[in-house]
N, C-alpha and C positions, 0 to 999 in steps of 0.2 A: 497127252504125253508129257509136255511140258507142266501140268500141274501134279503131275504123279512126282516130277523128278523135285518141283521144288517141296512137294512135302517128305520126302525125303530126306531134304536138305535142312529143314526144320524139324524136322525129328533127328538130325545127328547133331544139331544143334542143341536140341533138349535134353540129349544123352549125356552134354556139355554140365549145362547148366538148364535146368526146368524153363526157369522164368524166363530169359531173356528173349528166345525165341515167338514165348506167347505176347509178350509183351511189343515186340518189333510188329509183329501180325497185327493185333489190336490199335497200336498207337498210328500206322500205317491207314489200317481201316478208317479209322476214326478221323483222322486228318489231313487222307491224302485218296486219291484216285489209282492209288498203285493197288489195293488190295481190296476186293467188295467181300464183303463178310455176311454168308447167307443168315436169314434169320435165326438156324437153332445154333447158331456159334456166334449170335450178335454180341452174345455176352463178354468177348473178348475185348469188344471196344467199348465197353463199360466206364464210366468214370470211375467209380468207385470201387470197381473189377481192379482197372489198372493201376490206381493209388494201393490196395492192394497187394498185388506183383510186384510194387513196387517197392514195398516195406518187406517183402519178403527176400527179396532182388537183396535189396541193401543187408539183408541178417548173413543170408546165405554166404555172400561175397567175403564178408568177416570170419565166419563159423568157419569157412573153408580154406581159410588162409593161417588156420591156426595148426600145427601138427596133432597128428591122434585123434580131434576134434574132427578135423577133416575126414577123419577115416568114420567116425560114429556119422558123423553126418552125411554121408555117401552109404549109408547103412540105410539111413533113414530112409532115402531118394531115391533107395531101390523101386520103389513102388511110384513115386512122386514124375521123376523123369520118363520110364515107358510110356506111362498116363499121359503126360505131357505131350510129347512125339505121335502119341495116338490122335491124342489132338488137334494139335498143328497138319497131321496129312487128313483126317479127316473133316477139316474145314477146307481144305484145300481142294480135295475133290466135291463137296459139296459145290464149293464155289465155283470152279469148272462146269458144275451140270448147269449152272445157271448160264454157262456162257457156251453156243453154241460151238463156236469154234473152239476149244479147248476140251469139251465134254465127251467128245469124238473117242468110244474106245472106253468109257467111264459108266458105260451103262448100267452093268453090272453092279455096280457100286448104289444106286439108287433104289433096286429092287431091295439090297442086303448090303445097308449103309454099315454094319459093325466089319463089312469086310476091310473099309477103305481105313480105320483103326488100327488094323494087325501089322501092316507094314512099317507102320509109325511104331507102334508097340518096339518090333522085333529091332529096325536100325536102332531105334534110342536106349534098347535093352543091351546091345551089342555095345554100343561106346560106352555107355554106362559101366558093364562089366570090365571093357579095358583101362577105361578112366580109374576104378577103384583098383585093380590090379598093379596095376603102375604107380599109385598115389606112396602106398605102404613101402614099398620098393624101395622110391624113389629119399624117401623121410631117412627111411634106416641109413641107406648109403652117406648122406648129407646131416645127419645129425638135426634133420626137422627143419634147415635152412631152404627146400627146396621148394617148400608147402607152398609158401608167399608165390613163388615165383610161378610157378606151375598152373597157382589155382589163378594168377594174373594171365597167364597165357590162354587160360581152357576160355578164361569168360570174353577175353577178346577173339579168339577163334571160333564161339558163341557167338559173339554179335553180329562177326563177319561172316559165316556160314549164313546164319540167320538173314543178313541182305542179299547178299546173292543167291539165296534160294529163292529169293521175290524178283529180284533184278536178272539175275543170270542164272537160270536153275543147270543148265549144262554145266558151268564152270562151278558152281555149287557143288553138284557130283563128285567133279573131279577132285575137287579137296575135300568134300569127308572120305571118299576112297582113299586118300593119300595118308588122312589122316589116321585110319585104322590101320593099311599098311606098314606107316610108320610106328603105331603104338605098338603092336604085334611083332615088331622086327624089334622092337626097345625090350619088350617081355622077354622074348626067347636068348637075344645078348644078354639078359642081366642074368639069366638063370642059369645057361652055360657058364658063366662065371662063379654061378655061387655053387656051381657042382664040381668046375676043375680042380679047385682046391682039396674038395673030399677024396674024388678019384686019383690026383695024384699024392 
């Protein structure tokens, strides 16, 4: 149960930002006892995997702090980010079938490993779509000042989903819930606004 929720929590962290959740996973595997990384996902703890991520990490974080660019580049990562999220929860149950006490309930997932993929898919598809919804929004009302700051928050609430999805995968939950509710409740205020004008 617990490995379902933190890949969850890595995939709405990917829906974030792609890299930094594969990268937390990997760098984690690789250097610590917090994370065991089955062999067909050993590739995340890659060295040259991770340098990698890490050069991508570094474009990404620029590209998306620019206005407009931001918006081509969340065009891009429509594809890039699900993929990601799928990733992140299907290492995760992989990883649990390795561990008996956690794999409890995962069975499924072993006979028809592309299923443990779809949930990652679907959360990281979902903030992805609110992320880019809100980006454009947000640009227009602020004159492009908003990009910087925004794209500064997503990649820290990326980092930090991404640890307590390994650390705390309950409290993980609760703030990408919160996060979506929040974005969704930002969507529908901006849009009532740019309609009361017309209708009145």
């Amino acid at each position: 149960m617990f490995a379902f929720l933190t890949g969850l929590g890595l995939a709405g962290a990917a829906g974030l930002n792609a890299y930094i959740p594969i990268l937390v996973v990997g760098l984690l595997g690789r250097y610590t006892d917090l994370v065991v990384l089955p062999g067909e996902f050993s590739w995340m703890g890659n060295g040259w995997v991770l340098a990698g991520l890490a050069v991508l990490l570094a474009a990404e974080m620029v590209l998306d702090k620019v206005p407009l660019v931001d918006s081509v580049n969340d065009a891009v990562m429509t594809l890039v980010r699900p993929a990601a999220g799928g990733a992140a929860t299907a290492a995760t149950a992989a990883a649990a079938d390795l561990d008996a006490g956690l794999g409890t309930g995962l069975a499924a997932l072993q006979e028809h490993t592309w299923l443990s993929w779809v949930p990652g898919v679907l959360t990281a598809l979902a903030v992805h779509v609110l992320k880019t919804l809100v980006r454009p929004i947000a640009n227009t009302g602020t004159a492009g000042t908003a990009a910087p700051v925004l794209s500064t928050a997503e990649d820290g609430l990326s980092l930090g989903l991404s640890l307590l999805a390994v650390l705390a995968p309950v409290a993980g939950l609760l703030l990408l819930l919160a996060l979506l509710y929040a974005a969704f409740r930002l969507v529908r205020r901006i849009r009532r606004r740019r309609r009361a004008p017309a209708s009145g």
